[in-house]
C-alpha positions as CSV (number, residue, x, y, z in Angstrom):
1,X,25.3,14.0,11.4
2,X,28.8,14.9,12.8
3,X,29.6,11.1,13.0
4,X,28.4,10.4,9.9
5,X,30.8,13.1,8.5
6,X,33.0,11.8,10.3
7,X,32.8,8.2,9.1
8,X,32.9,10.0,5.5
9,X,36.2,12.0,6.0
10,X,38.0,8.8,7.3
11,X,37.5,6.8,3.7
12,X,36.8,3.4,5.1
13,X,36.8,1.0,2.3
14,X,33.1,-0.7,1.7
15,X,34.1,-4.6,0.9
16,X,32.1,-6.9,0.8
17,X,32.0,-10.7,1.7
18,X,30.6,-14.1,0.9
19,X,29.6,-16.5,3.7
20,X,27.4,-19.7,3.9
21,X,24.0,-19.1,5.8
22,X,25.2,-21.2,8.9
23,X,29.0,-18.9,9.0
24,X,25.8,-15.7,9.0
25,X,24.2,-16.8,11.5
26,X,27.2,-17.6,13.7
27,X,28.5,-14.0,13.2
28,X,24.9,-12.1,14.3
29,X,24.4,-15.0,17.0
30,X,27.9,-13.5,18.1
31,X,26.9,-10.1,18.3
32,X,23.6,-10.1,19.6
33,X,21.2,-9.2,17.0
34,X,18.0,-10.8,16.9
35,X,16.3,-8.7,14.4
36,X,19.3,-9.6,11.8
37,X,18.6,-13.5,12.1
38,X,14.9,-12.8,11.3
39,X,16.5,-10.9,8.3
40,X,18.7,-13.6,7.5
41,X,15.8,-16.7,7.8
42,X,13.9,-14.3,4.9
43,X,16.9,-14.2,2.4
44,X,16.4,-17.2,0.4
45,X,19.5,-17.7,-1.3
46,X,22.8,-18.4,-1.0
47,X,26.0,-17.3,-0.2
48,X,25.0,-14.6,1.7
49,X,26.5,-11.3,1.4
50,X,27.6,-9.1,4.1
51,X,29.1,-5.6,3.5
52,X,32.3,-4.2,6.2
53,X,33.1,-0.7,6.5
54,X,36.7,-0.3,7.6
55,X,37.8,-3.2,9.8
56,X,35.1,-2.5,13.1
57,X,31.4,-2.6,11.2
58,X,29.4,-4.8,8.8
59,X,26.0,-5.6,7.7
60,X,24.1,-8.0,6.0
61,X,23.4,-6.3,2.9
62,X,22.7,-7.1,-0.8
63,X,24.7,-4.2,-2.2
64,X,26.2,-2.9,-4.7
65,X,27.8,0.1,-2.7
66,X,30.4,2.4,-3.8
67,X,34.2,2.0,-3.2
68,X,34.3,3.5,0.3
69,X,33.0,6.4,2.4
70,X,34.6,9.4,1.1
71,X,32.5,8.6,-2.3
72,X,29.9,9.8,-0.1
73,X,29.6,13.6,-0.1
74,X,28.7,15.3,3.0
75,X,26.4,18.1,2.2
76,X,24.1,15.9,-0.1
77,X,23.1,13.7,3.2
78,X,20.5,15.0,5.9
79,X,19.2,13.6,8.8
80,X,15.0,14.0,9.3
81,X,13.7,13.0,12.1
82,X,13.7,10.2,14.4
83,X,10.2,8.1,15.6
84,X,9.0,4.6,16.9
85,X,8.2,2.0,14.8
86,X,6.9,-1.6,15.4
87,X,9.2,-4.2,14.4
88,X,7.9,-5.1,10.4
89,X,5.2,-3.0,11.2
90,X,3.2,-5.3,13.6
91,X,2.0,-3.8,16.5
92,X,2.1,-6.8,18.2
93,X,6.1,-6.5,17.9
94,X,8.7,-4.7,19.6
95,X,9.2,-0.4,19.4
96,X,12.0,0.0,17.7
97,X,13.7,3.2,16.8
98,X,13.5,4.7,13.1
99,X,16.0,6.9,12.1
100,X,14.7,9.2,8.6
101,X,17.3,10.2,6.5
102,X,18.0,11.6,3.1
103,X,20.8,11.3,0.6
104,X,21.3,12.6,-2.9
105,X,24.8,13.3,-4.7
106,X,25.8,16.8,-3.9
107,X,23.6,19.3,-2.4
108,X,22.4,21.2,-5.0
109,X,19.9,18.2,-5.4
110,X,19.9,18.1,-2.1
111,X,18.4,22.0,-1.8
112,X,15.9,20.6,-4.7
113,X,14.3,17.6,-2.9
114,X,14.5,20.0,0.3
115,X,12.1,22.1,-2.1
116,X,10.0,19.7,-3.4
117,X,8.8,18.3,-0.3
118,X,8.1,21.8,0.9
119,X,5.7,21.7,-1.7
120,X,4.4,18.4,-0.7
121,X,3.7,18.9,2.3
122,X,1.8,22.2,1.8
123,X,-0.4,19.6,-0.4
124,X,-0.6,17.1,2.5
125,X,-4.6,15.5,2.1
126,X,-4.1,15.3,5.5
127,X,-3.7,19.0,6.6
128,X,-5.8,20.3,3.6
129,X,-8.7,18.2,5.0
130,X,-8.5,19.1,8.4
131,X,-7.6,23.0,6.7
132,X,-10.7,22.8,4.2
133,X,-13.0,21.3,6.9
134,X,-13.7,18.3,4.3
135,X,-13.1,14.8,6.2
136,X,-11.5,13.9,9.3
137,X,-10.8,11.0,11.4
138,X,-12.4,10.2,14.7
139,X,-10.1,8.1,17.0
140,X,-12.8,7.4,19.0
141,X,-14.4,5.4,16.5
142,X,-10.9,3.6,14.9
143,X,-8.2,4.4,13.0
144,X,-8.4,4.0,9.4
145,X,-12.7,4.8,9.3
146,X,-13.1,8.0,7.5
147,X,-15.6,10.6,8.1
148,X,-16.6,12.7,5.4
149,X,-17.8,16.5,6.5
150,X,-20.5,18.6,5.0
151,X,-17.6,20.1,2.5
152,X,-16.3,17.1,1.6
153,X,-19.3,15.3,1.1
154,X,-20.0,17.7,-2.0
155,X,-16.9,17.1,-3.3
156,X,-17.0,13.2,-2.9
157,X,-20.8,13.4,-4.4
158,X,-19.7,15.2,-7.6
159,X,-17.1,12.5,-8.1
160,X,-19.7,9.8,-7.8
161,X,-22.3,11.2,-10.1
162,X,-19.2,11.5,-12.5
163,X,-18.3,8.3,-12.1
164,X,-21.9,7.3,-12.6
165,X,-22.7,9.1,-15.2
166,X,-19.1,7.7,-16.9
167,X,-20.2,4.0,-16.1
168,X,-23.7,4.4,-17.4
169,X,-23.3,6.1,-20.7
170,X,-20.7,3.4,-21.8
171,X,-23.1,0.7,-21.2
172,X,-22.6,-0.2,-17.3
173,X,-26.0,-1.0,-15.1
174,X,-25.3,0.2,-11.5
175,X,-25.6,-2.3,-8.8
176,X,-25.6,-2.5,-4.9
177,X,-24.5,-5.6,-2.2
178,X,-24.8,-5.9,1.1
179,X,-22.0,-4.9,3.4
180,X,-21.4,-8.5,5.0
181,X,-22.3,-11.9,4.1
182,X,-22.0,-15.6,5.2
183,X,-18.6,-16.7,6.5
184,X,-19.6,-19.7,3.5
185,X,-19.5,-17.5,1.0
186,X,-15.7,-16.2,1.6
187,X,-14.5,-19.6,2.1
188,X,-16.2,-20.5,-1.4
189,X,-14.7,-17.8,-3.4
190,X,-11.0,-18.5,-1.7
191,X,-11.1,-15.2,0.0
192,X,-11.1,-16.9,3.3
193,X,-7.7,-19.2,2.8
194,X,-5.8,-16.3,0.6
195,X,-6.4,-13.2,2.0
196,X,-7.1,-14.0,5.3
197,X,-4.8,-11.2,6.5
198,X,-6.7,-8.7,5.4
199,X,-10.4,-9.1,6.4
200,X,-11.7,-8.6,9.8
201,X,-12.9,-11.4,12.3
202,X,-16.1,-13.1,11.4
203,X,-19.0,-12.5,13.8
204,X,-21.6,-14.9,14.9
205,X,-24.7,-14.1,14.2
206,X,-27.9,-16.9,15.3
207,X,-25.0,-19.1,15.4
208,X,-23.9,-18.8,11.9
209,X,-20.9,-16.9,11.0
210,X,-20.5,-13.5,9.0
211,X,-17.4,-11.4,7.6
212,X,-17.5,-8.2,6.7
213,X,-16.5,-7.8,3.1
214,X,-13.3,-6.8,1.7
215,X,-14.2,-6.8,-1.7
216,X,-18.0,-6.8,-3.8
217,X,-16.8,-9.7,-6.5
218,X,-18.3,-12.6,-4.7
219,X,-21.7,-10.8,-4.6
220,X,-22.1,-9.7,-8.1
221,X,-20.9,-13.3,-9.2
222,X,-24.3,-14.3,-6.7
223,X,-26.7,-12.0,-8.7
224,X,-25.1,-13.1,-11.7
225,X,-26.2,-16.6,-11.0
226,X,-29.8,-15.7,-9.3
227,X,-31.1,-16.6,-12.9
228,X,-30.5,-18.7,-16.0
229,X,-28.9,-16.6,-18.8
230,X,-28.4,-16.7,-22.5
231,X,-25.2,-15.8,-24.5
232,X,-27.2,-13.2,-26.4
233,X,-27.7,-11.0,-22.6
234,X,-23.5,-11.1,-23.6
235,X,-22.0,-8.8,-22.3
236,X,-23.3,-8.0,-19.1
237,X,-21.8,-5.2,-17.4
238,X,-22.0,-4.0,-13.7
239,X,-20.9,-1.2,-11.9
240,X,-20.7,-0.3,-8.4
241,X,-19.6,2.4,-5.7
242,X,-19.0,-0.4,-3.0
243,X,-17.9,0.2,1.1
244,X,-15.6,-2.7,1.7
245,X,-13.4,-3.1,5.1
246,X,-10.0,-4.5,5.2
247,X,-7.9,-5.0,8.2
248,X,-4.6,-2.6,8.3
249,X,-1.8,-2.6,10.7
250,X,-2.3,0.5,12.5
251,X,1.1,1.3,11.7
252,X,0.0,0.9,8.2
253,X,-2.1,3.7,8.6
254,X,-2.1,7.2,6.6
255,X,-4.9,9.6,5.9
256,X,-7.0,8.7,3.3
257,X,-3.9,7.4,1.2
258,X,-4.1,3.7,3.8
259,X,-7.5,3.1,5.6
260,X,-9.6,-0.1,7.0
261,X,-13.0,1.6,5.3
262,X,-13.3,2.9,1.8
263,X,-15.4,2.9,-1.2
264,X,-14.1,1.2,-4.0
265,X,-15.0,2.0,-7.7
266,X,-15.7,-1.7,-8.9
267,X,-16.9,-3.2,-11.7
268,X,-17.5,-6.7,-13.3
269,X,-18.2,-7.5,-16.8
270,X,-19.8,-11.1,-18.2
271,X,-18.7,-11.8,-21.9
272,X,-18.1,-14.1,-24.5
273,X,-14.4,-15.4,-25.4
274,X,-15.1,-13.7,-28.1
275,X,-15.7,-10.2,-26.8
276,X,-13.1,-10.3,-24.4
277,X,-10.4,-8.1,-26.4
278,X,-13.1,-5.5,-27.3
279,X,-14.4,-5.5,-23.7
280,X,-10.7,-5.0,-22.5
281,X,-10.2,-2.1,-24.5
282,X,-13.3,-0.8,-23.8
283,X,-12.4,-0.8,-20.0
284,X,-8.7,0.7,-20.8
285,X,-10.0,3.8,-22.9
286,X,-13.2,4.5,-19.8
287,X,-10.3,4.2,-17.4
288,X,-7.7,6.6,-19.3
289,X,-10.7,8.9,-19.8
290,X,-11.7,9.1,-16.0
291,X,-8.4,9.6,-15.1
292,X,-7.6,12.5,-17.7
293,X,-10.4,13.9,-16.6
294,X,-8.9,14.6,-13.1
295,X,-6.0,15.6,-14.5
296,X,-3.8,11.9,-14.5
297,X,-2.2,11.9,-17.5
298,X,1.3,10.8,-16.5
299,X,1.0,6.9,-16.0
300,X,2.2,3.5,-16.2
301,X,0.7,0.4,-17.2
């Protein structure tokens, strides 16, 4: 922090520059910074822009930035904490070193934000959980797999029989699919080739292959199809309270907010062209209700 205020009180003018990709790449080559070319090979257009500060430091950086460093006011900047952190998040990466910081214009905002996250963090779903005694998570089962306690699991149960209740009475039939299915079936929906990333490795099973699933659609389209239907069984409607499992970079990971095992509120409705709008609005109004109902009324769509 005493650098940084000392950076501030010297006044260095922020300019910036325009370079082709190759004059970029000859400049961090120069320096030593193999992290920066891997920035630079992601920006996809051109000229490049790199930001100095005085005559001794510069960046690649798209900007804007203010005139220099004595804009910059000392007491609204505050240094957090420092930690380790994989490279873009892949574990499989190098540790680098984060540093957390905050900056607001003066420190009267500052003081606020200090506040708020006070607040916050007395609020964590982490600490309340492990404080309440309502969920946890066992390392030596895997990060990311939640396990609901006694406590918890009321709570969690009078969600889902609101949820049930909410689904049924506006027309919904409750369904339920199995938790993993033939590798076939992913490849046939597309899941396999676009999102890839985020399932878990198939398994072989009597020499056929099965993946865990990441999301229920491709099994209620299957029960959709088991039998012929008319366009007066229009509009079908089904609910579910599904378990899917998605692979997440540990570093990914956080409390409940970011997990590899959850249960996901899905539904999938059958229609006409013709009752699409109504259907859509339908959906719209049972979500704002749900969500009011748990106090979300502040919201963007």
């Amino acid at each position: 922090k005493k650098n940084m205020d000392k950076i501030i009180g010297k006044n260095y003018p922020i300019t910036m520059e325009e370079v082709s990709r190759e004059e970029a790449k000859k400049r961090i080559e120069e320096i030593g910074e193999p992290f920066k070319l891997e920035i630079l090979d992601s920006i996809k257009t051109e000229p490049i822009t790199i930001y100095h500060i005085g005559d001794e430091w510069w960046d690649l950086c798209a900007g804007p930035h203010v005139e220099s460093t004595g804009k910059l006011p000392k007491k609204g900047i505050q240094l957090q904490s420092v930690a380790g952190a994989y490279w873009r998040g892949d574990e499989n990466r190098e540790m680098l070193q984060r540093i957390y910081a905050t900056a607001w214009r003066d420190a009267g905002q500052l003081k606020k934000y200090k506040k708020m996250m006070e607040e916050a963090k007395k609020r964590d779903h982490r600490m309340l959980g492990k404080k309440l005694d309502l969920f946890s998570i066992q390392e030596d089962a895997g990060g990311g797999l939640v396990f609901w306690h006694p406590k918890g699991s009321v709570v969690r149960r009078e969600i889902e029989d609101f949820w049930k209740s909410s689904h049924t009475d506006t027309g919904y039939d409750l369904v339920y699919s199995p938790h993993i299915a033939n590798l076939d079936l992913w490849k046939t929906s597309g899941h396999n080739d676009f999102y890839r990333d985020g399932m878990f490795k198939s398994m072989d099973v009597d020499n056929e292959e099965y993946q865990i699933k990441p999301m229920n659609c491709p099994f209620h389209c299957l029960m959709y199809k088991d039998e012929l239907r008319s366009y007066r069984d229009l509009p079908i409607r089904w609910a579910e309270l599904g378990t899917v499992y998605r692979y997440e970079r540990s570093g990914t990971l956080h409390g409940l907010m970011r997990v590899r095992g959850f249960t996901q509120d899905d539904a999938h409705i059958f229609c006409l062209p013709d009752q699409l709008e109504d259907e859509i609005v339908a959906v719209l109004d049972l979500t704002e209700s749900i969500l009011s109902r748990f106090g979300f009324d502040k919201y963007d769509i």
